[in-house]
N, C-alpha and C positions, 0 to 999 in steps of 0.2 A: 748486877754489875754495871758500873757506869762509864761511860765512854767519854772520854773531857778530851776534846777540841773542838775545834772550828769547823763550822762546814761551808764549803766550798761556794760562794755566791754565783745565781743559775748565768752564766754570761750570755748576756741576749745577743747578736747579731746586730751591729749597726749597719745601717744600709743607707748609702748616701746616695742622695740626694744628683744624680746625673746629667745636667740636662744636657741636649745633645741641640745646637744651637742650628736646624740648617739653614743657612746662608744662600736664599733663590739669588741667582744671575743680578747683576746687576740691567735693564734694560734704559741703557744710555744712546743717546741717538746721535751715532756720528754724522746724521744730516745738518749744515747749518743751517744758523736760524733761519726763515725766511722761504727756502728751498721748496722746491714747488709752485710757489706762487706767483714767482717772477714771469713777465709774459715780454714776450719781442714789443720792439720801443715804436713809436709811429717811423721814428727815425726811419728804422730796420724796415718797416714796408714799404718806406720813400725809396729806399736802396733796392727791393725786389724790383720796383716800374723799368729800373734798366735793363734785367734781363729779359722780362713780357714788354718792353716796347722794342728791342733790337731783335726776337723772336715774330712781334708784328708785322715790322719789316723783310724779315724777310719771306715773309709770307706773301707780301707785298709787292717783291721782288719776283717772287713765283708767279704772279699774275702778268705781273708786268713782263718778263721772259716768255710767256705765251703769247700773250698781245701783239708785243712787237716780231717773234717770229710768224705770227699770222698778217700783219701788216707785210711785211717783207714778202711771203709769198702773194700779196694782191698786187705790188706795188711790179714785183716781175712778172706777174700774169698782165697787167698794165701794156708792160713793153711789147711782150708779145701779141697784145689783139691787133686786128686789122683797123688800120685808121678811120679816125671818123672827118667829117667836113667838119673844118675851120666853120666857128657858131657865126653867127650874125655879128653880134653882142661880143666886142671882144673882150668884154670884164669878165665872160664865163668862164674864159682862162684861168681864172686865178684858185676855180673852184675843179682844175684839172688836172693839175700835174701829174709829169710822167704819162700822161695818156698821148696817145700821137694822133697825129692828126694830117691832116695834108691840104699843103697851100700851093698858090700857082700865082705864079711875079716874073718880077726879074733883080736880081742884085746893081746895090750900087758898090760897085769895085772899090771905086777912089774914097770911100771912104771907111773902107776895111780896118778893123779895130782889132787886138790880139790880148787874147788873156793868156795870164802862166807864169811863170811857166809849168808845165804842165809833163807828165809820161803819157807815150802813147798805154790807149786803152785797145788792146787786138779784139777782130771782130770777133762775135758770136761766142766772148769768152766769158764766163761771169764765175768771179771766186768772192766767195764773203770771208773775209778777216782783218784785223785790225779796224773794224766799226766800217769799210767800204768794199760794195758791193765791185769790185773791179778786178782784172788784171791786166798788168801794163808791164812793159818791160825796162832797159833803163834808158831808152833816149829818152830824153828834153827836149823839149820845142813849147810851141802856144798854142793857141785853140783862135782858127781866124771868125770873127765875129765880124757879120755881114748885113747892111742894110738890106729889107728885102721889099721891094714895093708891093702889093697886093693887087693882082688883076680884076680889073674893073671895079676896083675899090679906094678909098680915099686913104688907107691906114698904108702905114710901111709899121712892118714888124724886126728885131733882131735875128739875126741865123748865126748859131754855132755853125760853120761849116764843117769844121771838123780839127783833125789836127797836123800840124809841121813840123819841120826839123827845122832850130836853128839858124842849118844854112839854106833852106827853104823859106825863111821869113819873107824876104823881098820881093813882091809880086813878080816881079819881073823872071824872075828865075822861077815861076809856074806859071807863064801867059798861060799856057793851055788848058790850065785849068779855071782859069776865068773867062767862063762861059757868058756867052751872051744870051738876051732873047729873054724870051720869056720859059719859061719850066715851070714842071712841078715836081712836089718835095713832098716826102712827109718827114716830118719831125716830130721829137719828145717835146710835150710844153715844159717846161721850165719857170720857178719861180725866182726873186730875187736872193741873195744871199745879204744875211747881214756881215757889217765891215770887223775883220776879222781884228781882236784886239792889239792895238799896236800898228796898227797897221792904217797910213795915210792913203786919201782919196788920191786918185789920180789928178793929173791936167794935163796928160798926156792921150796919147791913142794906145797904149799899153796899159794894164789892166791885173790887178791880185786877183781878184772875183768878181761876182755878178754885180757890178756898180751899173741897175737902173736910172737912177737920174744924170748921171753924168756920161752913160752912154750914150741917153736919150738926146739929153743936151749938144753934145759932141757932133752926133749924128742925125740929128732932126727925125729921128724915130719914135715910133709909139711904144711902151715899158712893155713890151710883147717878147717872148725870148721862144724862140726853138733850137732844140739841139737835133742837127739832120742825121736823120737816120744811116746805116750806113749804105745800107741800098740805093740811096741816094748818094754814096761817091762820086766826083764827075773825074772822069782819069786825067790824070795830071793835076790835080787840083789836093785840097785838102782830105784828108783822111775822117770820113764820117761815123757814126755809132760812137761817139766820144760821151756818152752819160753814163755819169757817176751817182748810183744811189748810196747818197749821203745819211744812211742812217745806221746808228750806233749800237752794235749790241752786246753791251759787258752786263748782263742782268746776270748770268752766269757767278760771274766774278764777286758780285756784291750778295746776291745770294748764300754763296760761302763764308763770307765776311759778316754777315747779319747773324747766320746761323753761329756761326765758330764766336762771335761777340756772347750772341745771350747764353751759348752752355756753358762761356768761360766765369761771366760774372754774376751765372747762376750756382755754378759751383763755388767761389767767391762767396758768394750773398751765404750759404749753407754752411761754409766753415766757419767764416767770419761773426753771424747773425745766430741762427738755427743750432749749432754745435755748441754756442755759448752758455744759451739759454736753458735753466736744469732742469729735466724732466720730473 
């Protein structure tokens, strides 16, 4: 028996072909070009030298604030030693100041010469601030400057006598205190002052500061300066201990100013310079 159709063709399985594409990251560099390499300009280290030379300073400053407060204590331990003799040599003066010393003369009255004007400085008082060693209160008056002869010597030297009021300017209204004779004094030596800006030389017997040659001139005196001590008072006379240590001491102040300069433009230099530049 015969069987007539078709037989059914074996159907294979098609199998495609898949691929599965994976896609790594892309590794893109959002650094720009260049980055890293850049390095601070000479410029930029020109611009660091202001904060390490305003930090020099005031390092500077730090020495110099010891210095001068160790000068200051030699210069009052000065005042207080016990006098020594007027040298031979009177140029040794000029390598003394503030040291005392003690002379023996006699004053020439009549030609008494007045600086100032001046505040009294009270005895035995000594405050430092505002750069002078002094306390004074608020009368005005002068400082009488006095020819002094030198016994059995050829020199006459100047004497601060001390200081007046005022209405105590005119000799006459303190005979008593112009003493005759011969005495002795000690006094602070004293060097000249320079002439204070602005300020004209006398041609008078009144006086801004220590004007040596024209006191000299004035007074036929040798450029020799004592400020009398105040021990040496003579009652009725001029008010003595009238020395003023004239030296300055704002090291403090700039100190501050040195330091608060280089952290500012150090921090400055760091945002401006240092912050820019890309790591």
């Amino acid at each position: 028996m015969f069987y007539h159709g078709t037989i059914p063709n074996k159907i294979k399985p098609v199998i495609r072909n898949i691929t599965s594409k994976l896609q790594e990251p892309e590794l893109t560099s959002k650094i720009p070009p260049g980055r890293g390499t850049k390095k601070i300009s000479p410029f930029g280290y020109l611009l660091l030298s202001i904060p390490i030379t305003a930090f020099g300073l005031g390092c500077w400053q730090v020495q110099r604030k010891s210095w001068k407060e160790d000068l200051i204590k030699q210069l009052e331990s000065q005042l207080s030693r016990a006098p020594e003799n007027l040298p031979d040599d009177l140029e040794h003066l000029e390598s003394m100041e503030y040291q005392t010393v003690e002379v023996e003369g006699h004053f020439f009255h009549e030609k008494e010469m007045y600086l100032g004007p001046r505040g009294l400085i009270k005895p035995d008082a000594i405050e430092s601030g505002g750069g002078l060693i002094s306390q004074r209160n608020s009368s005005s008056g002068y400082l009488v400057i006095t020819p002094f002869k030198l016994e059995n010597r050829n020199e006459t030297i100047l004497v601060n006598r001390g200081w007046v009021s005022r209405q105590n300017l005119d000799p006459e209204k303190r005979a008593k205190g112009q003493i005759q004779g011969t005495i002795k004094l000690h006094g602070v030596v004293r060097l000249p002052e320079p002439r204070p800006q602005f300020t004209q030389s006398s041609n008078s017997n009144m006086f801004l500061y220590r004007d040596f040659p024209k006191m000299c001139s004035l007074s036929g005196a040798d450029p020799y300066f004592l400020d009398a001590k105040y021990e040496s008072t003579i009652p009725g006379g001029p008010i003595g201990g009238q020395t003023r240590v004239t030296l300055r001491n704002e090291h403090l102040s700039y100190i501050v100013t040195w330091y608060s300069l280089s952290a500012f433009t150090a921090f400055l230099w760091w945002k401006q310079v240092v912050k820019r530049v890309p790591i």
